[in-house]
C-alpha positions as CSV (number, residue, x, y, z in Angstrom):
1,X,0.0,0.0,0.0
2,X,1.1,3.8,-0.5
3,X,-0.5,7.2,-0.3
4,X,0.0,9.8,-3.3
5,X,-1.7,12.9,-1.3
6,X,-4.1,14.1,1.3
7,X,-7.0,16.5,1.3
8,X,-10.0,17.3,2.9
9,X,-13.5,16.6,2.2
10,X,-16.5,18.0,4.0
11,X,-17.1,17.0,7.2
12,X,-18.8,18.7,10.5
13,X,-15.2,18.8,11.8
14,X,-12.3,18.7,10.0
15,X,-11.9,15.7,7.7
16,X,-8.3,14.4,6.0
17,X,-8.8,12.2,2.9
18,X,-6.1,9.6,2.3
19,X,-5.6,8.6,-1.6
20,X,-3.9,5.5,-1.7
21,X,-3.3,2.9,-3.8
22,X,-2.1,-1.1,-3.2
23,X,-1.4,-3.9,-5.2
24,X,-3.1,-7.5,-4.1
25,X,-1.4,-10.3,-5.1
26,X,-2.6,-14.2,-5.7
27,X,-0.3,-15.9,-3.3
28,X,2.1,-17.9,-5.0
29,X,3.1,-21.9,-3.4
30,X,6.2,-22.3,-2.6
31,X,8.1,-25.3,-0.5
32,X,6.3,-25.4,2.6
33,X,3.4,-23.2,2.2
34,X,-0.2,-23.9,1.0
35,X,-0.7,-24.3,-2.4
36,X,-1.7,-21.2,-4.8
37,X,-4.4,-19.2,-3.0
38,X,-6.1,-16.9,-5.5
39,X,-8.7,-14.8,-5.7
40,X,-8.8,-13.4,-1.7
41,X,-10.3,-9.9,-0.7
42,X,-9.9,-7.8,1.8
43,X,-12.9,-8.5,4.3
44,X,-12.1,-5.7,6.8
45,X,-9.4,-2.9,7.0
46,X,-8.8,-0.1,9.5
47,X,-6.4,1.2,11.8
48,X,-5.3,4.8,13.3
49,X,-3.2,7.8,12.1
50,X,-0.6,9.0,14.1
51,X,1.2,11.8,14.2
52,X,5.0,12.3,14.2
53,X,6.4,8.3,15.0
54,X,5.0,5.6,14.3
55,X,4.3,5.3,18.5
56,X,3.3,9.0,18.6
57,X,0.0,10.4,19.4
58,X,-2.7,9.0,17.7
59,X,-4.8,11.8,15.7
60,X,-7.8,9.8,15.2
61,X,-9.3,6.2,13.1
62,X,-9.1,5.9,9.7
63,X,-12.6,4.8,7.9
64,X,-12.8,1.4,6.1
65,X,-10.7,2.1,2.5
66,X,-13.6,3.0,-0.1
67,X,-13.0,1.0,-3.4
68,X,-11.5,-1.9,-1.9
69,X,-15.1,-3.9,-0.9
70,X,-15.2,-6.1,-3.9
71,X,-11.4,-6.5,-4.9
72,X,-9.9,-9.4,-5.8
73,X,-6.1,-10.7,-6.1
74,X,-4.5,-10.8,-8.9
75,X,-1.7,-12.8,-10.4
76,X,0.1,-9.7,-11.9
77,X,0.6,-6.5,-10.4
78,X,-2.2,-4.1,-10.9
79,X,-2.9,-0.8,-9.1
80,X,-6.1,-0.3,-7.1
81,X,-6.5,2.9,-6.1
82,X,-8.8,3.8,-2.7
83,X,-9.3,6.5,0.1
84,X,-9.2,6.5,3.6
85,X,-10.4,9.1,6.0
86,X,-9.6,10.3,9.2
87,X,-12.0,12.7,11.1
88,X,-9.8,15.2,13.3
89,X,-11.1,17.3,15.9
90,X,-10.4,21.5,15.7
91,X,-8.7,21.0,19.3
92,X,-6.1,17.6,18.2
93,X,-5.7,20.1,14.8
94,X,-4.5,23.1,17.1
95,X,-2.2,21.0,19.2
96,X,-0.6,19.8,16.5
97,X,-0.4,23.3,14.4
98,X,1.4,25.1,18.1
99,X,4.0,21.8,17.7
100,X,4.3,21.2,14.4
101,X,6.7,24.6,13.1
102,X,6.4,25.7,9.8
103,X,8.0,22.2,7.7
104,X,6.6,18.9,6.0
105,X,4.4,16.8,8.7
106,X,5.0,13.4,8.7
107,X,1.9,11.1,9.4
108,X,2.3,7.2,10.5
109,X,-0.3,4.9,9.5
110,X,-1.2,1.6,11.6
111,X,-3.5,-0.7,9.9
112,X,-4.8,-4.3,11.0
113,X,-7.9,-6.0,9.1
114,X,-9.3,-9.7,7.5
115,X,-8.8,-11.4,4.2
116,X,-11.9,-13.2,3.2
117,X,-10.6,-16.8,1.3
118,X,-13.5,-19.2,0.1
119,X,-15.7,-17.6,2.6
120,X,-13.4,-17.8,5.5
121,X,-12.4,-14.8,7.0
122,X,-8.2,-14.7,8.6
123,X,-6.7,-12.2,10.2
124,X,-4.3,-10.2,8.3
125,X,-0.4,-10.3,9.9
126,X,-0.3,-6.8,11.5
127,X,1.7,-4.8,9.3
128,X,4.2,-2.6,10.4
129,X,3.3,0.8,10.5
130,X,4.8,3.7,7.5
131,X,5.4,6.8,7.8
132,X,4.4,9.3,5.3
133,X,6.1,13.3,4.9
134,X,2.9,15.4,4.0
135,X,4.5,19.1,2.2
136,X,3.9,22.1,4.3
137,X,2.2,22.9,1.1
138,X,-0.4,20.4,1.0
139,X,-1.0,20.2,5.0
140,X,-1.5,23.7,4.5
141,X,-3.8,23.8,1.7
142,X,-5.6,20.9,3.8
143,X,-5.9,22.7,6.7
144,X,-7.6,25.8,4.4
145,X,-9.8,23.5,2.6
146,X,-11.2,21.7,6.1
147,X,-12.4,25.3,7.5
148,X,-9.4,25.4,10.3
149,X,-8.1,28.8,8.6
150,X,-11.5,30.3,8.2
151,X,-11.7,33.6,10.0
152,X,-13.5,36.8,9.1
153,X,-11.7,39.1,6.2
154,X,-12.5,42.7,6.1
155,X,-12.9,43.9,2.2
156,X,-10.4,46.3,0.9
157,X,-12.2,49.3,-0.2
158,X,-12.0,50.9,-3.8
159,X,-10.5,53.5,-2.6
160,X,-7.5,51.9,-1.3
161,X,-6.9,49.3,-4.6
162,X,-7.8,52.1,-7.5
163,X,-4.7,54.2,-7.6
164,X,-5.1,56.1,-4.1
165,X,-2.2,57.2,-2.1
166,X,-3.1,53.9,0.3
167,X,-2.9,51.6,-2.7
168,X,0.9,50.4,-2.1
169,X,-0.5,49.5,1.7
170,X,-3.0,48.0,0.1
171,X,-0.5,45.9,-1.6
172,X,1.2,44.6,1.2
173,X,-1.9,43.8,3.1
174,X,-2.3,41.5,0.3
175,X,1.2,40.1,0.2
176,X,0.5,39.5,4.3
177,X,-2.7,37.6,3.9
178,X,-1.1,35.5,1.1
179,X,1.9,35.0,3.6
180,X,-0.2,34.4,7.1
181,X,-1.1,30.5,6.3
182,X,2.9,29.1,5.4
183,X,5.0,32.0,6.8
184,X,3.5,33.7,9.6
185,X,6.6,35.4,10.7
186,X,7.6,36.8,7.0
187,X,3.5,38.4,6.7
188,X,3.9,40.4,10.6
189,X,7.2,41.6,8.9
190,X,5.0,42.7,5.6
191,X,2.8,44.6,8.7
192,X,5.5,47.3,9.2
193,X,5.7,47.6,5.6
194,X,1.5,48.3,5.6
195,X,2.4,50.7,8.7
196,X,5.2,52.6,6.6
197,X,2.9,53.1,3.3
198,X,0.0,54.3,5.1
199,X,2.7,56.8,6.7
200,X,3.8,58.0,3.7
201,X,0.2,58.6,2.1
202,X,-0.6,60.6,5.2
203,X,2.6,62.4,4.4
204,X,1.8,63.0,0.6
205,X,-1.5,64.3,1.0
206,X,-0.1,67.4,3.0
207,X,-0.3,65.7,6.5
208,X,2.9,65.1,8.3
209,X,3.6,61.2,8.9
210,X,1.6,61.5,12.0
211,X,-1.6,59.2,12.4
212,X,-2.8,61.3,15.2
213,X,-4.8,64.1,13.3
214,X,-6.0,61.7,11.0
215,X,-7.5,59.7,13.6
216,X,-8.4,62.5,15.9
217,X,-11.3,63.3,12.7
218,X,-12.4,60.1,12.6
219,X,-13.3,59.0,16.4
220,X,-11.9,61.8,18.8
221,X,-9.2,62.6,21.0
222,X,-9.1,60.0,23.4
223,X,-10.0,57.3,21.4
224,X,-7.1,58.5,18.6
225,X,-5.0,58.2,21.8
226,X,-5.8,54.8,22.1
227,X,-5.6,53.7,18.1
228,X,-2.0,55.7,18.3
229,X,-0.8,52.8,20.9
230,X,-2.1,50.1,19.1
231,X,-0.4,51.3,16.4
232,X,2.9,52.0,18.1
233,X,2.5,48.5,19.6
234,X,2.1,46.8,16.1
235,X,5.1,48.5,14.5
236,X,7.0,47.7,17.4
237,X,6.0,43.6,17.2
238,X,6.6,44.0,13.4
239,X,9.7,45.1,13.6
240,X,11.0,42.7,16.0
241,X,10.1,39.7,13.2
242,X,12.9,41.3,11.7
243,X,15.7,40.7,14.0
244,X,17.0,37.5,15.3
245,X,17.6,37.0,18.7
246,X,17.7,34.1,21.3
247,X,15.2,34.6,23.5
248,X,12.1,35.8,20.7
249,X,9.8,32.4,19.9
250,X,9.1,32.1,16.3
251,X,5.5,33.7,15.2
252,X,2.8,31.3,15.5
253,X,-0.2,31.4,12.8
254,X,-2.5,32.0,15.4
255,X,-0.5,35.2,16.1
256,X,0.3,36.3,12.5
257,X,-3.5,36.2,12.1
258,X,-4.1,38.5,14.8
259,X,-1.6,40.7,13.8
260,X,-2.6,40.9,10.0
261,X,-6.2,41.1,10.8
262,X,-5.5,44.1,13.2
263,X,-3.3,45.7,10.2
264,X,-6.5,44.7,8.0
265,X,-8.4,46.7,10.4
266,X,-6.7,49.9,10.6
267,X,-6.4,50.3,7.0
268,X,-9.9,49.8,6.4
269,X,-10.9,52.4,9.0
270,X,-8.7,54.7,6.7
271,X,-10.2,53.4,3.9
272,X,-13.6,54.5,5.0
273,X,-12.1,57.9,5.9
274,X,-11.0,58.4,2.4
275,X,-14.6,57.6,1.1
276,X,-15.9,60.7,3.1
């Protein structure tokens, strides 16, 4: 047995599709063994994915293989491809996302069943479990396609993406979002970029790179006093991505979503300023 890829399919919680493929073959007699046994099926197959060794944590069961109910051995080598599932809960998902760093995963698969012969059912010699290296790439897109990176995304106004002074900002927000999934750490650093393009619109259109005034107009003095820390706060964490030193942690996703979405925030608030 192998496994090409995984995905997700639609579940009520998150739900990892195994394609796979095996090869069943007619056992051949040899001296000392039975004579040729052809034309055995699998009667039951299941097992558990775990994550990281092949003794690790187990993530969850994997569903009886679809496609492999009526197959038969065969005396030459033919591919049969099938799917397995595994249903993963949101919090097993998280645990292994704060763990996991930003690399390949690697997945072990355990797996017992039955062979049906002449309608006798034997168990199956336990196999030993395989491991399998899943690219960030796919576990990422996985992780997207299950719902586990759903969180609300604030549109970016027309007047930020048609040629306004904010369009560049606008342009790095983008490069953050696209960035926040794989790299969190790289889209915080595209933050202070955001930050630093807003400043210079407020600079161009006759404003000194100050976010004060600007945000004094829209929601008052004390409030503006407040939106200036935040800001302060965010360039501050954005700039520290930037420099390596011993004792920082690498940016988690949860993190770099927070920090993105509040970037997403503050230039939409402009963006409805320059509407006005």
């Amino acid at each position: 047995m192998w496994v090409r890829e995984i995905s997700a399919a639609p579940a009520f919680q998150p739900r990892l599709v195994l394609s796979a493929g095996c090869q069943i073959l007619d056992a051949a007699s040899q001296p000392g063994n039975p004579p040729n046994i052809k034309g055995y099926q699998i009667a039951a197959l299941g097992g558990q994915l775990c994550w990281g060794t092949s003794n690790g944590p187990v993530i969850g069961d994997l569903s009886f293989p679809r496609n492999l109910e009526k197959l038969l051995s065969q005396p030459k080598p033919i591919e049969h491809p099938f799917e397995m599932s595994c249903d993963i809960p949101y919090h097993v998902l998280s645990r292994i996302e704060r763990l996991r760093g930003a690399g390949p995963i690697v997945l072990w698969i355990d797996l017992s069943g039955w062979w049906a012969v002449n309608s006798q059912v034997y168990p199956m010699l336990p196999p030993p479990a395989w491991g399998i290296e899943v690219p960030a790439e796919m576990w990422d897109k996985f992780l997207d396609k299950s719902g586990y990176f759903n969180f609300n995304v604030i549109t970016i106004r027309d007047a930020m993406a048609g040629g306004g002074h904010l369009a560049p900002a606008a342009a790095y927000l983008r490069d953050a979002r696209e960035l926040v999934s794989a790299r969190p750490q790289a889209a915080v650093a595209k933050c202070r970029h955001v930050l630093e393009a807003v400043e210079a619109a407020l600079e161009i259109e006759g404003r000194p790179p100050n976010w004060a005034p600007l945000l004094e107009s829209l929601a008052g003095n004390q409030r503006a006093k407040g939106y200036c820390k935040i800001i302060h706060g965010l360039k501050k964490v954005s700039s520290a991505t930037h420099h390596d030193t011993s004792d920082e942690k690498d940016v988690s996703r949860a993190e770099g979503k927070a920090l993105v979405l509040i970037c997403e925030a503050l230039v939409e608030l402009l963006g409805a300023e320059a509407e006005e």
